[in-house]
Each structure stands twice: as structure tokens, then as C-alpha cells.
PDB file of N, CA, C and O in Angstrom:
ATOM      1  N   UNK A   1      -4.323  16.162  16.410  1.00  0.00           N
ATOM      2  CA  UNK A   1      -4.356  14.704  16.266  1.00  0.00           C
ATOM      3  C   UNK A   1      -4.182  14.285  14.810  1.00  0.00           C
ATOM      4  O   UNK A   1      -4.326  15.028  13.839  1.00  0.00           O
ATOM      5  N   UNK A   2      -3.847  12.974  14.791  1.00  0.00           N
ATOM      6  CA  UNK A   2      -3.570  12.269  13.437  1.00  0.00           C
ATOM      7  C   UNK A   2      -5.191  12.279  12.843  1.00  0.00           C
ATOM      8  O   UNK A   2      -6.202  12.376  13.538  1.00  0.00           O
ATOM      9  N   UNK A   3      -5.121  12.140  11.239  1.00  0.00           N
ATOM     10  CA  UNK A   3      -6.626  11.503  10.498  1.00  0.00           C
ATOM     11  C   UNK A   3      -6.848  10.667  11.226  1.00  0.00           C
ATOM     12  O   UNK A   3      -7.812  11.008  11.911  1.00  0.00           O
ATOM     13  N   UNK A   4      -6.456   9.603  11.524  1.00  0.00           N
ATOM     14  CA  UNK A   4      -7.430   8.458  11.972  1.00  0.00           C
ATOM     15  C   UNK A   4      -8.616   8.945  13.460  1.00  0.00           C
ATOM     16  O   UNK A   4      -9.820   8.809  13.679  1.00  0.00           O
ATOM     17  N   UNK A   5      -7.542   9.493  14.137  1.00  0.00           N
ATOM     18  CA  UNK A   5      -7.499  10.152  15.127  1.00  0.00           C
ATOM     19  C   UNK A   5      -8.799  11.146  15.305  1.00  0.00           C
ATOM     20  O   UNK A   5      -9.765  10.943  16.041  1.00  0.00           O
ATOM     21  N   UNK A   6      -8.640  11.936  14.698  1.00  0.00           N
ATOM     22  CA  UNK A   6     -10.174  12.949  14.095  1.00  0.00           C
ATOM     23  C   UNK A   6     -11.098  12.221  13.358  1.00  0.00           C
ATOM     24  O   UNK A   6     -12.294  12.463  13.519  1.00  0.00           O
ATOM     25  N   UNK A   7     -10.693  11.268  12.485  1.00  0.00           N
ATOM     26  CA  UNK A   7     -12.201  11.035  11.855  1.00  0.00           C
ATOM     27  C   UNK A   7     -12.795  10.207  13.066  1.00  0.00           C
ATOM     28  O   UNK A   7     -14.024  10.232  13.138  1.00  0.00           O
ATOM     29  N   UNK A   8     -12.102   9.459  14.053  1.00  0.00           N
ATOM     30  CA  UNK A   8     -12.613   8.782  15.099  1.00  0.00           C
ATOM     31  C   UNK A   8     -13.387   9.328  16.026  1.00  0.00           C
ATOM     32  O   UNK A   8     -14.307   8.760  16.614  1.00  0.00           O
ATOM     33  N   UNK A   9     -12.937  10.702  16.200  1.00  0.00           N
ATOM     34  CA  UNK A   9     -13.739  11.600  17.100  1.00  0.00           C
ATOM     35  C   UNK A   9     -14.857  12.090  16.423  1.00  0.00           C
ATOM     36  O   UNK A   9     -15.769  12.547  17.112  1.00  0.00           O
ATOM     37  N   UNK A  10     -15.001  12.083  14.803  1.00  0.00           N
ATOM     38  CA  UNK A  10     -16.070  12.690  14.339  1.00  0.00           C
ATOM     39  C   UNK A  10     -17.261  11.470  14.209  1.00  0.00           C
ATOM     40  O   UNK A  10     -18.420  11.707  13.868  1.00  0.00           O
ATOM     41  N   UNK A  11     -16.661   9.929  14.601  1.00  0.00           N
ATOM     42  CA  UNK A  11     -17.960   9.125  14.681  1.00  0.00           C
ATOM     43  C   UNK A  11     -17.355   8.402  13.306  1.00  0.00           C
ATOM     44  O   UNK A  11     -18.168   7.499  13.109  1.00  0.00           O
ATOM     45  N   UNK A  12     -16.659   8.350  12.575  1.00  0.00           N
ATOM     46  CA  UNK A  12     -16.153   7.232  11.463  1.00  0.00           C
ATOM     47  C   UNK A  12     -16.802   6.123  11.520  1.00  0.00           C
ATOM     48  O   UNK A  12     -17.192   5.832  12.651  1.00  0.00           O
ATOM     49  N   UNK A  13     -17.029   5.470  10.771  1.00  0.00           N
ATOM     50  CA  UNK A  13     -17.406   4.184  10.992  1.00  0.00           C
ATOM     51  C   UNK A  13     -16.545   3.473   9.575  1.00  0.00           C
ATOM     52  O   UNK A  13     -16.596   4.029   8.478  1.00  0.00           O
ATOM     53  N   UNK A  14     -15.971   2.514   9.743  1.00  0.00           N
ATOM     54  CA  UNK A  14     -14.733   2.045   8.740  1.00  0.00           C
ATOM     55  C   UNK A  14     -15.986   1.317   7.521  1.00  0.00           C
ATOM     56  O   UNK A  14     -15.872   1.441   6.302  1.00  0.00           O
ATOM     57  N   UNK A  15     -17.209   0.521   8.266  1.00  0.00           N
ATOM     58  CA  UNK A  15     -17.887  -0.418   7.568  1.00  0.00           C
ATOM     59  C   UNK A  15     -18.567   0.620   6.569  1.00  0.00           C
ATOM     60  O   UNK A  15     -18.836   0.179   5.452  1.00  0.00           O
ATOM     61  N   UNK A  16     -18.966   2.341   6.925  1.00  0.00           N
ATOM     62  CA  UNK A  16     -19.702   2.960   6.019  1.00  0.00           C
ATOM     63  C   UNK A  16     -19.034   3.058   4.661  1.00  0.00           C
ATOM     64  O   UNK A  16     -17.836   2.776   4.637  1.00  0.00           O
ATOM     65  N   UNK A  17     -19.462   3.318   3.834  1.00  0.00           N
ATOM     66  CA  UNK A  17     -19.109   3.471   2.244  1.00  0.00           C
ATOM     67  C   UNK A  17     -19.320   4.842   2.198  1.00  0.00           C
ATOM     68  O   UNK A  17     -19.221   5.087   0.995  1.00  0.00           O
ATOM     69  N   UNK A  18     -19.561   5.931   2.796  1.00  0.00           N
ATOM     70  CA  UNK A  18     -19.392   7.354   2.482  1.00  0.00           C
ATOM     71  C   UNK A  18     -18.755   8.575   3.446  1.00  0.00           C
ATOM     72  O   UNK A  18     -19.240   8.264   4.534  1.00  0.00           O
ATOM     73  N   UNK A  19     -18.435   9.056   3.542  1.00  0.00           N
ATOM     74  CA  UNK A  19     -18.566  10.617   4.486  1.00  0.00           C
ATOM     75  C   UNK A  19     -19.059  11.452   4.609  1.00  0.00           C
ATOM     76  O   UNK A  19     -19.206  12.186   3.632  1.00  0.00           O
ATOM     77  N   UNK A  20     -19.540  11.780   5.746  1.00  0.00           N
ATOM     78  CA  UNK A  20     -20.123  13.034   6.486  1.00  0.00           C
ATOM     79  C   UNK A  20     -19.486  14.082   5.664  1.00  0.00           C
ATOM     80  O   UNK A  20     -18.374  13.880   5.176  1.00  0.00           O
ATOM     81  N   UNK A  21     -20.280  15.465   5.436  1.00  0.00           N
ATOM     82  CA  UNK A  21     -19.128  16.525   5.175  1.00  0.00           C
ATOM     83  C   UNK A  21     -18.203  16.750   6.474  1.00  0.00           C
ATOM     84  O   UNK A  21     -17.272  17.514   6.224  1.00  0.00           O
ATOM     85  N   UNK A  22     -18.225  16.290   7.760  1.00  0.00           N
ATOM     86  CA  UNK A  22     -17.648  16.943   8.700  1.00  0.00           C
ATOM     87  C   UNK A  22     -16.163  16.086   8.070  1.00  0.00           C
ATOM     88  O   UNK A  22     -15.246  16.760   7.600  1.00  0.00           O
ATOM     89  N   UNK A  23     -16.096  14.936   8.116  1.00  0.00           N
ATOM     90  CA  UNK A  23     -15.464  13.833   7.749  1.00  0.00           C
ATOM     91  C   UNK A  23     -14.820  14.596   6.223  1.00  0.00           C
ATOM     92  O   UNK A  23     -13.813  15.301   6.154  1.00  0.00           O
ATOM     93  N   UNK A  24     -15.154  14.454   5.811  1.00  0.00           N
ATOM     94  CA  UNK A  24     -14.259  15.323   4.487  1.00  0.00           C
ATOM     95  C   UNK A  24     -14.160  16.334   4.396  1.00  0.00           C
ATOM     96  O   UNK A  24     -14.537  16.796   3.320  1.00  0.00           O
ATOM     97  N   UNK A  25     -13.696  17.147   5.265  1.00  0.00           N
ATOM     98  CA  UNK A  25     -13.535  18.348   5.786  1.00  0.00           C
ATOM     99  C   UNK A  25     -12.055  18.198   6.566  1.00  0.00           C
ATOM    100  O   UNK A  25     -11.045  18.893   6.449  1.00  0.00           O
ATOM    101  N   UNK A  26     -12.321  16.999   7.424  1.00  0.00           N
ATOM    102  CA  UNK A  26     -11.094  16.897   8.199  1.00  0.00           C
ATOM    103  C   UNK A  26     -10.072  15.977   7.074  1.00  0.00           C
ATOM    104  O   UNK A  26      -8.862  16.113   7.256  1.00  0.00           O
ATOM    105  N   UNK A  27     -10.514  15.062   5.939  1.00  0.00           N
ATOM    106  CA  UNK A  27      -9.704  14.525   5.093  1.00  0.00           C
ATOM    107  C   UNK A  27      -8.549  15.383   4.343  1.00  0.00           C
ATOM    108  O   UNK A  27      -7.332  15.208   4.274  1.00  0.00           O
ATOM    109  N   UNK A  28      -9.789  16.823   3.568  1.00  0.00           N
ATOM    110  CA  UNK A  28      -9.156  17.325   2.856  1.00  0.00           C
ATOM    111  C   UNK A  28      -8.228  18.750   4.097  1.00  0.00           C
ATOM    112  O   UNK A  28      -7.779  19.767   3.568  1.00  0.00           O
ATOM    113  N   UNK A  29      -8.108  18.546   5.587  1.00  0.00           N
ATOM    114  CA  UNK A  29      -7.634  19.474   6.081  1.00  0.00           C
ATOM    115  C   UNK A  29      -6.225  18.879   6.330  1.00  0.00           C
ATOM    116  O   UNK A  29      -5.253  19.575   6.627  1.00  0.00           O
ATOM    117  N   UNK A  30      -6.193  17.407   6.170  1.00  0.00           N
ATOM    118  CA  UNK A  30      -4.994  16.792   5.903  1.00  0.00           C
ATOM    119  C   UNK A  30      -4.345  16.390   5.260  1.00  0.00           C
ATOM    120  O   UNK A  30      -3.197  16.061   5.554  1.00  0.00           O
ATOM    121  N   UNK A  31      -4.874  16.280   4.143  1.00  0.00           N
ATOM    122  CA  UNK A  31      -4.368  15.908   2.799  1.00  0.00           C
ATOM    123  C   UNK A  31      -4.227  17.177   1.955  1.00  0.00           C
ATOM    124  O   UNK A  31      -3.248  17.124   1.212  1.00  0.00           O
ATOM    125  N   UNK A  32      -4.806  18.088   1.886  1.00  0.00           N
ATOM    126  CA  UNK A  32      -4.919  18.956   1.113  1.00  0.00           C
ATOM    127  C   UNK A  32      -6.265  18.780  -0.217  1.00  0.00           C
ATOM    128  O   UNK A  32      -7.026  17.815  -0.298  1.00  0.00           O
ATOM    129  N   UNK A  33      -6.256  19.818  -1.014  1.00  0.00           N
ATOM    130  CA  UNK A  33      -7.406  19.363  -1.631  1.00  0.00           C
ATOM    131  C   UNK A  33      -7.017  18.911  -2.941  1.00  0.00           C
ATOM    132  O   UNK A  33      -6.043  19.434  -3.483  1.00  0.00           O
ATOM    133  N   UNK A  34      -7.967  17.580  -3.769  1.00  0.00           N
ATOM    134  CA  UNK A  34      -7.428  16.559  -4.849  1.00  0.00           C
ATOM    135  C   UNK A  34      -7.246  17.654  -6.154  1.00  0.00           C
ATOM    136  O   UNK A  34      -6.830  17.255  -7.241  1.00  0.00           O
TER     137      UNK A  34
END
């Protein structure tokens, strides 16, 4: 699935101001790392 896609399944919430490690886990598994 797309990012949006996975972070949706991991429970995202757009209004939070941070991430889960699960959540930046799946960021940097799509982006690669900064």
C-alpha cells in the first residue's frame, strides 16, 4: 500500500503533532532515510 495508506492502518491521526515509532518506521520505509 501507498504512505497514506499504511500510516492509516497504523491509526494516524492527521490532528496529532507527532509519530508513533511504528509510524516512522513506515515513513522512513518509504521515503528512505533523511
Amino acid at each position: 500500500p501507498g504512505l497514506q495508506e499504511r500510516l492509516s492502518d497504523l491509526g494516524y491521526q492527521p490532528q496529532h503533532r507527532s509519530y508513533t515509532p511504528l509510524e516512522v518506521r513506515a515513513i522512513v520505509d518509504a521515503l528512505g532515510e533523511p
